[in-house]
Chimera marker file (.cmm) of the C-alpha trace (Angstrom):
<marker_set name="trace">
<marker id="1" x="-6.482" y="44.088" z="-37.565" r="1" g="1" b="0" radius="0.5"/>
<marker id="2" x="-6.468" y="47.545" z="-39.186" r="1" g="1" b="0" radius="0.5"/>
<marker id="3" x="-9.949" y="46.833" z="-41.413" r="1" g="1" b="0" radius="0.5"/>
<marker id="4" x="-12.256" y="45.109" z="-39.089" r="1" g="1" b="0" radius="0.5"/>
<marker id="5" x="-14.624" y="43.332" z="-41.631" r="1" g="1" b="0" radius="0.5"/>
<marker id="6" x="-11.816" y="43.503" z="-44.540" r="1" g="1" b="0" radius="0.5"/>
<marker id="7" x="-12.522" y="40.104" z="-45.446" r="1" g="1" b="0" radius="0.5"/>
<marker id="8" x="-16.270" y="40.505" z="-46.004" r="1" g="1" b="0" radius="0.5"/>
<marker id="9" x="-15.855" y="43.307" z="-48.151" r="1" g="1" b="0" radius="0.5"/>
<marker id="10" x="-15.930" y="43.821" z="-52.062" r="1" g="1" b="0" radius="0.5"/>
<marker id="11" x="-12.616" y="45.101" z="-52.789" r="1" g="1" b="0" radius="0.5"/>
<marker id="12" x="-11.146" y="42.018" z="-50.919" r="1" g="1" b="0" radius="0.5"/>
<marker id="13" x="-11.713" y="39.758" z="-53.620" r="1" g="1" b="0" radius="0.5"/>
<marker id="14" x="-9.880" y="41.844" z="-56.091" r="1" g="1" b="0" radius="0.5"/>
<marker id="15" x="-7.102" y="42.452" z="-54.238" r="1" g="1" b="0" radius="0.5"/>
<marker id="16" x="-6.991" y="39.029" z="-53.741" r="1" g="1" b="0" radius="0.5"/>
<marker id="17" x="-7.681" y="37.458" z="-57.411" r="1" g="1" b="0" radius="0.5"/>
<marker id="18" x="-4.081" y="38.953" z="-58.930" r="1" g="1" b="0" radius="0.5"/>
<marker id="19" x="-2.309" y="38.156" z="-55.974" r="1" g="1" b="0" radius="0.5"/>
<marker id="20" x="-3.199" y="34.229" z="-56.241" r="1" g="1" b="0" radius="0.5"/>
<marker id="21" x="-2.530" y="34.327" z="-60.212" r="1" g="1" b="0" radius="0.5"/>
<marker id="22" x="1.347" y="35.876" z="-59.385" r="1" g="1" b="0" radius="0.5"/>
<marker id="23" x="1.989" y="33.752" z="-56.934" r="1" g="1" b="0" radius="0.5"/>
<marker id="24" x="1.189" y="30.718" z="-58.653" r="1" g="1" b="0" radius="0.5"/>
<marker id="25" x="2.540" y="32.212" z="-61.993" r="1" g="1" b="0" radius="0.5"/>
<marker id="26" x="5.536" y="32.684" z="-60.192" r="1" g="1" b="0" radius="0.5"/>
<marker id="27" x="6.063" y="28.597" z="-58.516" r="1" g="1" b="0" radius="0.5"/>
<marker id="28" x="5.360" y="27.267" z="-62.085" r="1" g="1" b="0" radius="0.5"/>
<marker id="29" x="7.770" y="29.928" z="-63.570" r="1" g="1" b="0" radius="0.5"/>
<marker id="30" x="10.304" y="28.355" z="-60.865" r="1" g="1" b="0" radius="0.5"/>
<marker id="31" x="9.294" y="24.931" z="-61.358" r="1" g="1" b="0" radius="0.5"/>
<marker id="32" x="10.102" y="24.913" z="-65.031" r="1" g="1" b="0" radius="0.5"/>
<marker id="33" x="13.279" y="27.568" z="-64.790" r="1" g="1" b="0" radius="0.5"/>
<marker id="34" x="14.600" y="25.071" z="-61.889" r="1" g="1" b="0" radius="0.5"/>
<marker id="35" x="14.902" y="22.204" z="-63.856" r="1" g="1" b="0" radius="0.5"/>
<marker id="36" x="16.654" y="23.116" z="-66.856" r="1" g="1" b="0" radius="0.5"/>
<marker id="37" x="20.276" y="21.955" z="-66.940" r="1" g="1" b="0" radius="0.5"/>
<marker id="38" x="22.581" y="24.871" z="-66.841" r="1" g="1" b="0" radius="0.5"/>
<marker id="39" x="24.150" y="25.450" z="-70.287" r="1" g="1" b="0" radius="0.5"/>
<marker id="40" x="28.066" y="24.251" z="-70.117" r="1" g="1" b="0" radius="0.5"/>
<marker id="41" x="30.184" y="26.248" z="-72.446" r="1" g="1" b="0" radius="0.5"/>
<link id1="1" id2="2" r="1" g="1" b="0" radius="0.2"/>
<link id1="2" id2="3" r="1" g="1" b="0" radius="0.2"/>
<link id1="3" id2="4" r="1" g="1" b="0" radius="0.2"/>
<link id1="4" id2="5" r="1" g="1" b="0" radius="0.2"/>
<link id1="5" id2="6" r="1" g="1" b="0" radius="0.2"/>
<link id1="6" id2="7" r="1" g="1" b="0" radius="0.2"/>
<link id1="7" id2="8" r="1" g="1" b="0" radius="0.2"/>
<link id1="8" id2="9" r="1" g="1" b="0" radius="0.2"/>
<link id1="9" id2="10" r="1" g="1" b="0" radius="0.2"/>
<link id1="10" id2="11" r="1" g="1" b="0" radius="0.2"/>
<link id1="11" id2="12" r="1" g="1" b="0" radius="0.2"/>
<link id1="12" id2="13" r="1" g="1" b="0" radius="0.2"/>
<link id1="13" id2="14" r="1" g="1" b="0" radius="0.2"/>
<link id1="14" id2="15" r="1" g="1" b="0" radius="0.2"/>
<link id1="15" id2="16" r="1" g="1" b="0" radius="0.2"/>
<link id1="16" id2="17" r="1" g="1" b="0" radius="0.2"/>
<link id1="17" id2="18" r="1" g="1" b="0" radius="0.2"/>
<link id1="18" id2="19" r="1" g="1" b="0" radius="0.2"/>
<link id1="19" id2="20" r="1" g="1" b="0" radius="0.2"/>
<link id1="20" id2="21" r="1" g="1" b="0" radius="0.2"/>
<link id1="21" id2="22" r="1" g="1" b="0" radius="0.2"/>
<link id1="22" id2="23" r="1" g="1" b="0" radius="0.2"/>
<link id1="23" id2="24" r="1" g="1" b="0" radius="0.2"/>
<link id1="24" id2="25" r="1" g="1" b="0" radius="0.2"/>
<link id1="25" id2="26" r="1" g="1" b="0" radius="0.2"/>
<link id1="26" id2="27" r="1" g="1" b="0" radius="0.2"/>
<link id1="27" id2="28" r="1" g="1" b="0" radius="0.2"/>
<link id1="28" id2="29" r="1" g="1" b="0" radius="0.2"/>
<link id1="29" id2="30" r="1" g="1" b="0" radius="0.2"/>
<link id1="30" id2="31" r="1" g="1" b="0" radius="0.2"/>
<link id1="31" id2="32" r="1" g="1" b="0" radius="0.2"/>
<link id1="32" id2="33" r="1" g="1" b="0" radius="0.2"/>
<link id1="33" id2="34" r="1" g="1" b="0" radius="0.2"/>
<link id1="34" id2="35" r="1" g="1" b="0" radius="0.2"/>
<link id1="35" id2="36" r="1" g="1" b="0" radius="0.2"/>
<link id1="36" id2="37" r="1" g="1" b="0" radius="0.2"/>
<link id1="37" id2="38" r="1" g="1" b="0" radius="0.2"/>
<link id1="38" id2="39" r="1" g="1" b="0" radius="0.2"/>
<link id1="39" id2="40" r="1" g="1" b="0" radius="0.2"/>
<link id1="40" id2="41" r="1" g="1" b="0" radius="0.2"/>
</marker_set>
């Protein structure tokens, strides 16, 4: 909407390369944070 043609060009794909690899960094970080029991004292 504020590039036209933003998708076809070459900066797209590395803008878009470390946001998939944090975002999916991020689920498993969750995934494996999430299911550890909480530590009882």
């Amino acid at each position: 909407m504020l590039f036209p043609g933003y998708a076809e060009s070459g900066i797209a794909g590395f803008v878009r390369l470390p946001a998939a690899l944090g975002e999916i960094g991020i689920c498993l970080w969750l995934l494996v944070m999430g299911a550890r029991e909480p530590k009882t004292e």
